[in-house]
Each structure stands twice: as structure tokens, then as C-alpha cells.
N, C-alpha and C positions, 0 to 999 in steps of 0.2 A: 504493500500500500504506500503512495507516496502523498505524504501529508502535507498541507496545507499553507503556504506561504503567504496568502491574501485572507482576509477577512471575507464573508459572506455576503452580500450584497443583500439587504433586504428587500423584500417580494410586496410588495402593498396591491399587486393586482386580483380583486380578490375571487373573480374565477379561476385562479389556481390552487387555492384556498381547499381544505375540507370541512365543508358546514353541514351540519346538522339541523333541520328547519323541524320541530314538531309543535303540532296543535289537534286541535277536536276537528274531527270530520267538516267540512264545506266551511274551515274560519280563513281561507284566503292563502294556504301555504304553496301549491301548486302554481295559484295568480302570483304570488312574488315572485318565485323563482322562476317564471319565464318571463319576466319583465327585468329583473334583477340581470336576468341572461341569456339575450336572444339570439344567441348559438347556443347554446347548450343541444346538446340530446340527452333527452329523457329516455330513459329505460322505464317502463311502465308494467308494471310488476300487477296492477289491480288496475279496475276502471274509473275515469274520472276528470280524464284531460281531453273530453268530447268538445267544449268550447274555448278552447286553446287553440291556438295556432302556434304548433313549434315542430321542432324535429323530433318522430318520436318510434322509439320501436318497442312492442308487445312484447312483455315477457312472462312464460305461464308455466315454466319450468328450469330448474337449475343446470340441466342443460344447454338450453335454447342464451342464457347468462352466460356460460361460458364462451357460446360459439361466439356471443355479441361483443365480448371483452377481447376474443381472438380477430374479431375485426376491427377494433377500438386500435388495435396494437400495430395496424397495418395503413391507420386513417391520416395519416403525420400531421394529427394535431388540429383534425377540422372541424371539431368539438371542443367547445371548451367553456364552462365544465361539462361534466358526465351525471345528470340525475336520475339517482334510482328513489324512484316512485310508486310505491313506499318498499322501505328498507321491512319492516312487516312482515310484508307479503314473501321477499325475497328470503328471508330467516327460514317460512316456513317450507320454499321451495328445496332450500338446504337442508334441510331435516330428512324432507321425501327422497332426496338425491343420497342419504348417506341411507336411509332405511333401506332404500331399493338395493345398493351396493352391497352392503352388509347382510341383505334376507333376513331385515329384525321388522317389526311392526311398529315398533316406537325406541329410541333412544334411551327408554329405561331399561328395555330388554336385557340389557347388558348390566354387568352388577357393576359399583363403584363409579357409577358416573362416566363408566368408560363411552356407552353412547353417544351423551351432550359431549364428552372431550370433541369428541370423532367431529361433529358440527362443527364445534368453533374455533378448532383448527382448518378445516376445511374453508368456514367462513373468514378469517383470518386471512387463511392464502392468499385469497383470490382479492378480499377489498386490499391488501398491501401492496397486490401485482398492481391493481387497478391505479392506486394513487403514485405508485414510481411510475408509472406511465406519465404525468407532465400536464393532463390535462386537464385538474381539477375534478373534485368530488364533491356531490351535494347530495345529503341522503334524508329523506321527507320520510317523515311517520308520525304514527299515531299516539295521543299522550292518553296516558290513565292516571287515575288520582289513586293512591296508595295513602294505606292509615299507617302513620310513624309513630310510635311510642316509647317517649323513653322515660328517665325516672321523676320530671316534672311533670310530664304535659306530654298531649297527645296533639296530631296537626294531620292535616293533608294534606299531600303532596302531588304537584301533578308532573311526572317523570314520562319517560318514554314507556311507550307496552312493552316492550323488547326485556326476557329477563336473564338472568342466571349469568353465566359468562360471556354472552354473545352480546350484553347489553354493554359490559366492562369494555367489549373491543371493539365497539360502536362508539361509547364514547371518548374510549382513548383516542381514535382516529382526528377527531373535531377538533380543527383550532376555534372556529366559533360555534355555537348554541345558540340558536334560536326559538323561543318560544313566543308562539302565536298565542295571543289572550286577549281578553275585551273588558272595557272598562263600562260601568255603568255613567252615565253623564246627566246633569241635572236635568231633569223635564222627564227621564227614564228613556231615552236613548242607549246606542250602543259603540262604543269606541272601539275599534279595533288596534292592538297596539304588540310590539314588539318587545321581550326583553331581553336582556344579552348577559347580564351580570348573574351571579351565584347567589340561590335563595334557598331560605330554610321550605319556601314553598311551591317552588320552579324548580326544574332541571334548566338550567341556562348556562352559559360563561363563554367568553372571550379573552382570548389570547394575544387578538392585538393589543388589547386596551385603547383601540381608537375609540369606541361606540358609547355614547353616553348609556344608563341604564333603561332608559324605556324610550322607542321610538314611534311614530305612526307607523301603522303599515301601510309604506309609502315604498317604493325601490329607488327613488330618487334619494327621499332622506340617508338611508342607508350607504348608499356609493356616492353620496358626498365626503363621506368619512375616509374614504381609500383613494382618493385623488392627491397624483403623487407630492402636488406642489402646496398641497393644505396637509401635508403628516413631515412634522420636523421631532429627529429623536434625537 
């Protein structure tokens, strides 16, 4: 290995980025990120991007992902980013790809956890390939609210669906988090708004630290923040 004589050049372009966008079903995650990105190809894992206009190819098995990532690899970068829509769906295409493989019925079948290992190494591989390939990751899914309890107090939490250890390399992967939520507004209105920072009651956070903590969900507000001549470090 021959190390390193220059410093790193910081990236502020942020479809190169890996983000993670989740919110509730129809709160406008799909609509940012084809606005946020209009190259991107979506990988479309479930339905839902019928009134969209973007680049998009159908995915309804863990195969049919692979062969798409095989041509991701051959496309020299005419995409950018790559969103899989929803990460979800594609978890659970992974499951039936290692079950089929395996000749087990479920990932329990196996004692000590060795079946979920088998997934999320598998799931691992491939999002790792995907993001050294260069041209950004965006991964959109679904939030559930989970009860926390600890030795004061109880809370809700609204984190990713995604669980066990595939949720850990989901989010390892993210330099931002994005959750999609709505505020209530005087008269009883509804705001729809973003948030980026780490809560005891969101799964969020950012690793730029350009993004203030709650934005409109606006795609304009947003990549105002990663414009190169408005980020001085």
C-alpha cells in the first residue's frame, strides 16, 4: 500500500453522499429525492413512484439487484446517486435470496443466529460494492415508532422498520439521516418538515454538520447547505 502524501480533498457534493431519507408512508420522501436528484436512478424495490418522473428500474427480487448493480458497474457514472426505494423491501428480498440458497424457510432455521449472520453479510457485501462504486447512495424506508424504557421514563421512538443487525449496517453506511415528520401549525394545519440532528425521539444525524436541525421539506433549502462557495471549514 502506498500511503498518503496529500491530505483528502473534501466532497460537499452531496449526491455522492450516503443518505438515508425515512418517514410514514405518502409524507413526501420519494418527492425529495427526485427533486433533491434529477439523475438519480431509482431502484424501486415496492410501488409508488407512478407520479414521478425519473429514471427508474423495478426491483422484485434479490437477484434481479444484483444483475442491476452489475450494470451500475459498467454505466461510468451516468447515475448519480443510486436510490433504493425502499431499503425495506430490498432487506426482505435478501432474506428470500439467502433462504432459497440455503433450502431453510426462515433465517431462524438455523440455531445461533447463524441465518440472520448469512443476510447481513450478504446485505453488507453488496451495499459496500455499491457505495465504492462512486456514485452515491440514497436509501428511503419506512419509520416505526418503538417503546424505549429505561430506569426513569418511558418514550417513543420513531427509528427505521429495519431491525437486528441489518438495521446497524444500514445505519453505519449514512453520512446523513433524514427524517421526514410534520408539525402541527396554529389554525390545525400541517407542516411538513425535515430533521437531521440526533434525538432521544428520531433516528436522524449528520455528519456534515452543515444542516441546521429542522428544515422545510423543500430540496432547494436543503442543497443550499452543500454549495461549494457557502461551506468554509
Amino acid at each position: 500500500m502506498i500511503l498518503p502524501v496529500e491530505k483528502s480533498v473534501a466532497l460537499f457534493d452531496l449526491s455522492k453522499q450516503v443518505l438515508l431519507v425515512h418517514g410514514r408512508p405518502k409524507i413526501g420522501k420519494s418527492t425529495l429525492c427526485s427533486q433533491l436528484f434529477p439523475n438519480a436512478l431509482f431502484i424501486a424495490t415496492e410501488s409508488g413512484l407512478n407520479f414521478l418522473e425519473v429514471y427508474k428500474t423495478n426491483v422484485t427480487s434479490w437477484g434481479k439487484f444484483l444483475e442491476v448493480c452489475g450494470e451500475l458497474a459498467k454505466s461510468n457514472g451516468r447515475y448519480s446517486p443510486v436510490i433504493i426505494d425502499t431499503i425495506d423491501s430490498l432487506v426482505v428480498y435478501c432474506v428470500e435470496f439467502v433462504c432459497a440458497r440455503e433450502k431453510i424457510n426462515h433465517p431462524s432455521d438455523y440455531e445461533y443466529g447463524k441465518g440472520w449472520s448469512m443476510v447481513t453479510k450478504e446485505l453488507q457485501r453488496v451495499l459496500s460494492k455499491l457505495c465504492a462504486m462512486g456514485h452515491g447512495l440514497v436509501l428511503v424506508g419506512h419509520t416505526k415508532t418503538e417503546e424505549v424504557k429505561t430506569k426513569t421514563k418511558a418514550y417513543n421512538r420513531e427509528t427505521i422498520s429495519i431491525t437486528g443487525e441489518n438495521r446497524r449496517i444500514v445505519l453505519a453506511l449514512a453520512d446523513l439521516i433524514l427524517y421526514i415528520d410534520s408539525e402541527t401549525e396554529e389554525g390545525g394545519g400541517e407542516k411538513r418538515v425535515i430533521r437531521t440532528k440526533t434525538s432521544l425521539y428520531f433516528e436522524a444525524g449528520d455528519r456534515s454538520n452543515l444542516l441546521p436541525s429542522v428544515l422545510p421539506l423543500d430540496a432547494k433549502e436543503v442543497l443550499k447547505y452543500f454549495k461549494k462557495e457557502e461551506v468554509k471549514k
